[in-house]
C-alpha positions as CSV (number, residue, x, y, z in Angstrom):
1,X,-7.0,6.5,-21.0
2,X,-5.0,3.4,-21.3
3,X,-4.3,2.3,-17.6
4,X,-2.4,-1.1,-15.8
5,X,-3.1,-2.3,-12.1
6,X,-1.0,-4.3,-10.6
7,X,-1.0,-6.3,-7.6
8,X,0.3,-9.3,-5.4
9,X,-2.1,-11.5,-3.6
10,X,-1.7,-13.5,-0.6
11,X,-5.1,-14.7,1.8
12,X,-6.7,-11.5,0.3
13,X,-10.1,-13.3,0.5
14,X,-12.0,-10.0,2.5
15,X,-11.5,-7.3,0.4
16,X,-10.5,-9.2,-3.3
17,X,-13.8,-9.7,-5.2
18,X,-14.8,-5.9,-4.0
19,X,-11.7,-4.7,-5.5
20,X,-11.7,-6.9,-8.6
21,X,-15.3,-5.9,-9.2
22,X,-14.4,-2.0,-9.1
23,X,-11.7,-2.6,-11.3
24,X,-13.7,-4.2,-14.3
25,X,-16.4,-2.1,-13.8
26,X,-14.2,1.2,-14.8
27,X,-14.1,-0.6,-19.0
28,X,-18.0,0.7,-19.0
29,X,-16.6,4.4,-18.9
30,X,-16.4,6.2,-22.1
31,X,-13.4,7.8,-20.1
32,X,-11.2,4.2,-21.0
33,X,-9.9,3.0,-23.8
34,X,-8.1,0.4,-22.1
35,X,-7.5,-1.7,-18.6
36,X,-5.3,-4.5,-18.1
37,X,-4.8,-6.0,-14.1
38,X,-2.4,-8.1,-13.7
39,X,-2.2,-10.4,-10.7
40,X,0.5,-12.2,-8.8
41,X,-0.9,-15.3,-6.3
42,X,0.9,-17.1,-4.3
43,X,0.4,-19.6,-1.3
44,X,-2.7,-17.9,0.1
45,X,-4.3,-20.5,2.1
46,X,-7.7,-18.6,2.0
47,X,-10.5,-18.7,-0.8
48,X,-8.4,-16.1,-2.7
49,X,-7.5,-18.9,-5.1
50,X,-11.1,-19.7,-5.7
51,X,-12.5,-16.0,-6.2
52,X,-9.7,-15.6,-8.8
53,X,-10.4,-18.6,-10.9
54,X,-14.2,-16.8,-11.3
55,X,-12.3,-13.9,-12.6
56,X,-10.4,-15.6,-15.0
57,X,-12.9,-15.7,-17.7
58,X,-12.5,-11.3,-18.3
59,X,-9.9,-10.5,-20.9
60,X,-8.8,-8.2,-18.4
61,X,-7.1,-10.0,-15.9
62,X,-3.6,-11.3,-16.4
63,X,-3.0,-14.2,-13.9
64,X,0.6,-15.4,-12.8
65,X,1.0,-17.8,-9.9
66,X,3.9,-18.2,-8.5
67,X,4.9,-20.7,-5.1
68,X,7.0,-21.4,-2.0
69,X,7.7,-17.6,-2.0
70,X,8.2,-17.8,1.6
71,X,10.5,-20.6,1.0
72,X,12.6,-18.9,-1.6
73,X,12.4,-15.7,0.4
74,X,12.1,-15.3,4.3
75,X,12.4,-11.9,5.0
76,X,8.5,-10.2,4.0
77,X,9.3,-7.2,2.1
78,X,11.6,-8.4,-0.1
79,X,9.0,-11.1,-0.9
80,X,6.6,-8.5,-1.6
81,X,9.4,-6.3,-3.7
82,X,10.3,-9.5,-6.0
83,X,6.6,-10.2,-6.6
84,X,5.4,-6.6,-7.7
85,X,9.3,-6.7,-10.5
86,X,7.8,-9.7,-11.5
87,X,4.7,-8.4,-12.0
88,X,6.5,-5.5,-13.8
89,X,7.7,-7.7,-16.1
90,X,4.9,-8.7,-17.0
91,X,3.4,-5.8,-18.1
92,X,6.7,-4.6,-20.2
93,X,6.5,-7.7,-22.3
94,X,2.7,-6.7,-23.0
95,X,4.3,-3.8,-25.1
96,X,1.1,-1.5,-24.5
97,X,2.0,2.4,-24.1
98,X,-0.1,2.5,-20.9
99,X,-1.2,6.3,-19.5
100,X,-1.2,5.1,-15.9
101,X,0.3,2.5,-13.6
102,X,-1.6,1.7,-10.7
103,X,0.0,-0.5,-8.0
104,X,-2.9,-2.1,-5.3
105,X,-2.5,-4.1,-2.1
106,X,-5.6,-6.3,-2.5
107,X,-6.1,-7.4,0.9
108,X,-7.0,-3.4,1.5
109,X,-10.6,-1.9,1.3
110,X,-9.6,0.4,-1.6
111,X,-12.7,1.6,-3.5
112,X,-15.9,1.7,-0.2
113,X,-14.7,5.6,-0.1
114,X,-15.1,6.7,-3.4
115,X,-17.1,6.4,-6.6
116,X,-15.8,4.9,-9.9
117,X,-16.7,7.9,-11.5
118,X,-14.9,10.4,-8.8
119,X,-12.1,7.6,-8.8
120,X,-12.0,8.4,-12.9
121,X,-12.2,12.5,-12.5
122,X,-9.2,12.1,-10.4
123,X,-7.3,10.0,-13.1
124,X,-9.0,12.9,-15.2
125,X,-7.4,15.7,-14.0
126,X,-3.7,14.6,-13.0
127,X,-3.3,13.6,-16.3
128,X,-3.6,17.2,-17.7
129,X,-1.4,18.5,-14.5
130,X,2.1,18.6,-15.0
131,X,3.0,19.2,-11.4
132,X,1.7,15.7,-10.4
133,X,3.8,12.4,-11.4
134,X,2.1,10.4,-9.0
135,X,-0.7,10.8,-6.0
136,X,-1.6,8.8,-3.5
137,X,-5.2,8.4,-1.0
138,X,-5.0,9.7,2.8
139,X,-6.3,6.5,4.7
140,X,-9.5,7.7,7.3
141,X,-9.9,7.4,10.0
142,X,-6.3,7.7,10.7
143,X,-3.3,7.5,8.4
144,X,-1.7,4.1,8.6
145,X,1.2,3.4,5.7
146,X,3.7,4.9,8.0
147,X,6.7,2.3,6.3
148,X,6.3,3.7,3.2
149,X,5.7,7.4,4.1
150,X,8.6,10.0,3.8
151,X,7.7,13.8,4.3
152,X,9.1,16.7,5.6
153,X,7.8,17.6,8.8
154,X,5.8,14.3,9.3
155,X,7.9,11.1,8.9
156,X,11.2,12.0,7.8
157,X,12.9,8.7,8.6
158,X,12.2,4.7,8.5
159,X,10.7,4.8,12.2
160,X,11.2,1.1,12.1
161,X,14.5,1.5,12.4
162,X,15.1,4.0,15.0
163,X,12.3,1.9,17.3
164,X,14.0,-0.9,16.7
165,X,17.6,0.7,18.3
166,X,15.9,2.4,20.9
167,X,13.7,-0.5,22.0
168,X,16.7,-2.8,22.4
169,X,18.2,-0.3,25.4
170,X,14.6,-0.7,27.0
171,X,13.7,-3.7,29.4
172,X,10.0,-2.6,29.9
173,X,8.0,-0.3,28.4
174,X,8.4,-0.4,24.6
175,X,4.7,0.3,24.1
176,X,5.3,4.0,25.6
177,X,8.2,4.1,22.5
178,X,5.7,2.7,19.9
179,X,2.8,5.5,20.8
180,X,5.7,8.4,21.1
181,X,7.3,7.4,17.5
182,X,4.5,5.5,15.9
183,X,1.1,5.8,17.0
184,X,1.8,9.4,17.1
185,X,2.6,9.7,13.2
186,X,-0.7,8.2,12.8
187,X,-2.7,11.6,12.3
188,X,-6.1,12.2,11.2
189,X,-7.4,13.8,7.7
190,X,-6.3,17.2,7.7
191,X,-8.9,20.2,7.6
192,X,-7.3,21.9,5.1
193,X,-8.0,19.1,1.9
194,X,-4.9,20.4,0.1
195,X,-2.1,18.2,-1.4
196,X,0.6,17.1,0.8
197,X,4.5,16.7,-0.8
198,X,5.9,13.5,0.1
199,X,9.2,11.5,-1.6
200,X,7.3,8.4,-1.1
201,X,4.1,7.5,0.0
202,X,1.4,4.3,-0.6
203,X,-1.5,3.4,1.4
204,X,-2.6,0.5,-0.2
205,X,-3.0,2.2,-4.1
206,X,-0.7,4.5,-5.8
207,X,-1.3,6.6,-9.2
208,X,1.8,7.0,-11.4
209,X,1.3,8.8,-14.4
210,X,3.5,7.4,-17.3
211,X,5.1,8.9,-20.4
212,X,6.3,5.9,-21.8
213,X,4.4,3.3,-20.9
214,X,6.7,1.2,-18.1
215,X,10.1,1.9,-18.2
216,X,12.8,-0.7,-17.7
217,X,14.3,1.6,-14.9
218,X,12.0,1.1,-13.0
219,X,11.5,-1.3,-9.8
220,X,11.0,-2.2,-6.3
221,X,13.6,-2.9,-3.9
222,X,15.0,-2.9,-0.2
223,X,16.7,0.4,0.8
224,X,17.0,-1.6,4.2
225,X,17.3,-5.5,4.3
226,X,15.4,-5.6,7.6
227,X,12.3,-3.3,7.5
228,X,11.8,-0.4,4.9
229,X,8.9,-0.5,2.7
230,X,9.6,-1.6,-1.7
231,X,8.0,1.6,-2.3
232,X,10.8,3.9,-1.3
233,X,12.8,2.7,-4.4
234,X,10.2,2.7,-6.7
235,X,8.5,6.1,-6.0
236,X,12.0,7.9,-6.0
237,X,12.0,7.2,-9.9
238,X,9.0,10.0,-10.0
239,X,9.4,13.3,-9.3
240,X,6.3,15.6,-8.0
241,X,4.5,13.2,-5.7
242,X,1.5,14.0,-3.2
243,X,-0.9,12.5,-1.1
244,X,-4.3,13.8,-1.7
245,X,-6.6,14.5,1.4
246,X,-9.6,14.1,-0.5
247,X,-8.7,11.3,-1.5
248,X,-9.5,8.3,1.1
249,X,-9.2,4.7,1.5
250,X,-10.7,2.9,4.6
251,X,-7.4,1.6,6.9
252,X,-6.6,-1.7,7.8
253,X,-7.7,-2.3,11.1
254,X,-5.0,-4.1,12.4
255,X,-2.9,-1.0,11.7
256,X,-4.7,1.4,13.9
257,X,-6.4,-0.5,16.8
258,X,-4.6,1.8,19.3
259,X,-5.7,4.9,17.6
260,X,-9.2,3.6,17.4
261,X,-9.6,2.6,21.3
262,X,-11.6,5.1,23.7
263,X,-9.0,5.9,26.7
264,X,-9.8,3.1,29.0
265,X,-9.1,1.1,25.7
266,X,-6.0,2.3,25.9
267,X,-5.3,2.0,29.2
268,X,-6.1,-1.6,29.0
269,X,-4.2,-1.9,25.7
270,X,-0.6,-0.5,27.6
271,X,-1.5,-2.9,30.8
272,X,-1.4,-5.8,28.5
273,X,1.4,-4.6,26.3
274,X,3.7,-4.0,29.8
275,X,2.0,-7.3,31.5
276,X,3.9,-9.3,28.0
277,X,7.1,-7.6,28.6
278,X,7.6,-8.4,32.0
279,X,6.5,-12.1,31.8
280,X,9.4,-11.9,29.0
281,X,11.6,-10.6,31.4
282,X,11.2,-12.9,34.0
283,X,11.7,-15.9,31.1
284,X,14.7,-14.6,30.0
């Protein structure tokens, strides 16, 4: 297997030599024939910028910098959509006939769930199946790429957008609106293990299985200039998508604090939340 990964960094500092490590360990698998990771940094203010000059010494790792991103563009998501085309570029002008593209948010906790060589059976087997173009891990304890999620029956718009409209009719209590549409969506690993049909999905790491090494079709973008996630447009270039229960990846924290409190952590959490807006209120 010939396979690419791909990722921005920015203050990635927690989680970036763990990753990295995982990553060049998979070349000791008889399984590979080939890994190239290339990386995009720009202004972290962290020791990101220190861990990857270690790595720079492995054949492996292909490092662009690029800075003043935030300068050159404000709004976060297309920021993060121009760096992963760059990095797409990149990889074209390599001119390898890769088997697998494999997007990563470094800043993520990708590989503490699973083995490199259960990490490699997967890669295995969805390379023989024709009915998967690209899978995607469940995130435990609770499922937290909700931007970048579309599925029938579970998020079938960008919630973003519909909090945003509702919440601008409501003088107190948008934290009630946030756990009805959001924290709600936020649902545990499912009993039943089996694949679930999404047009777009993430969650940190993505599998896309290629045919032609990467096409110039493809690329990340904005379906929304305010909020929706760069995945949307890329994953709607591949057809038979899942997420895969067994699959997991640890979840940010950050992203499901609420989901994680006991109750009287959560009644605390909405006094505070409501105790914000109304000292707002009386500002304004």
């Amino acid at each position: 297997m010939k396979i690419v990964f791909s990722g921005p960094v920015k203050n990635c500092d927690s989680n970036l030599e763990n990753n990295l490590n995982f990553l060049i360990n998979l070349k000791n698998d008889s399984r590979i024939d080939l890994i190239d990771i290339f990386i995009l940094e720009g202004d972290s203010i962290d020791n990101s910028k220190v861990i990857l000059e270690k790595y720079k010494k492995y054949s492996e790792i292909n490092l662009v910098t690029e800075n003043n991103l935030e300068v050159k563009l404000t709004n976060r998501v297309e920021r993060i959509a121009y760096c992963r085309n760059l990095l797409l570029k990149e990889i074209k002008d390599k001119k390898t006939s890769y088997d697998f593209y494999i997007p990563l948010d470094l800043d993520v906790e990708l590989f503490s769930q699973i083995s490199t060589d259960d990490f490699l059976k997967i890669l295995t087997r969805i390379k023989k199946d024709d009915d998967i173009d690209a899978l995607f891990p469940f995130s435990v304890p609770f499922y937290y790429d909700l931007a970048a999620l579309r599925s029938v029956g579970w998020m079938e718009e960008d919630i973003w957008i519909r909090f945003n409209k509702m919440a601008k009719k409501l003088k107190i209590g948008k934290i009630f609106l946030r756990i009805f549409l959001i924290f709600n969506k936020q649902i545990k690993q499912p009993r039943s293990k089996k694949l679930i049909q999404v047009e777009s999905a993430f969650g940190g790491i993505g599998l896309y299985k290629l045919k032609e090494g990467i096409s110039d079709l493809y690329k990340y973008g904005l379906t929304d200039k305010a909020v929706s996630a760069d995945h949307i447009v890329f994953n709607s270039y591949f057809n038979k998508k899942y997420i895969d229960p067994n699959w997991t990846v640890k979840a940010p924290s950050e992203h499901i604090e609420f989901k994680t409190l006991p109750l009287f952590g959560k009644m605390k959490y909405i006094y505070k939340e409501l105790q914000f807006e109304l000292r707002n209120l009386k500002t304004h």
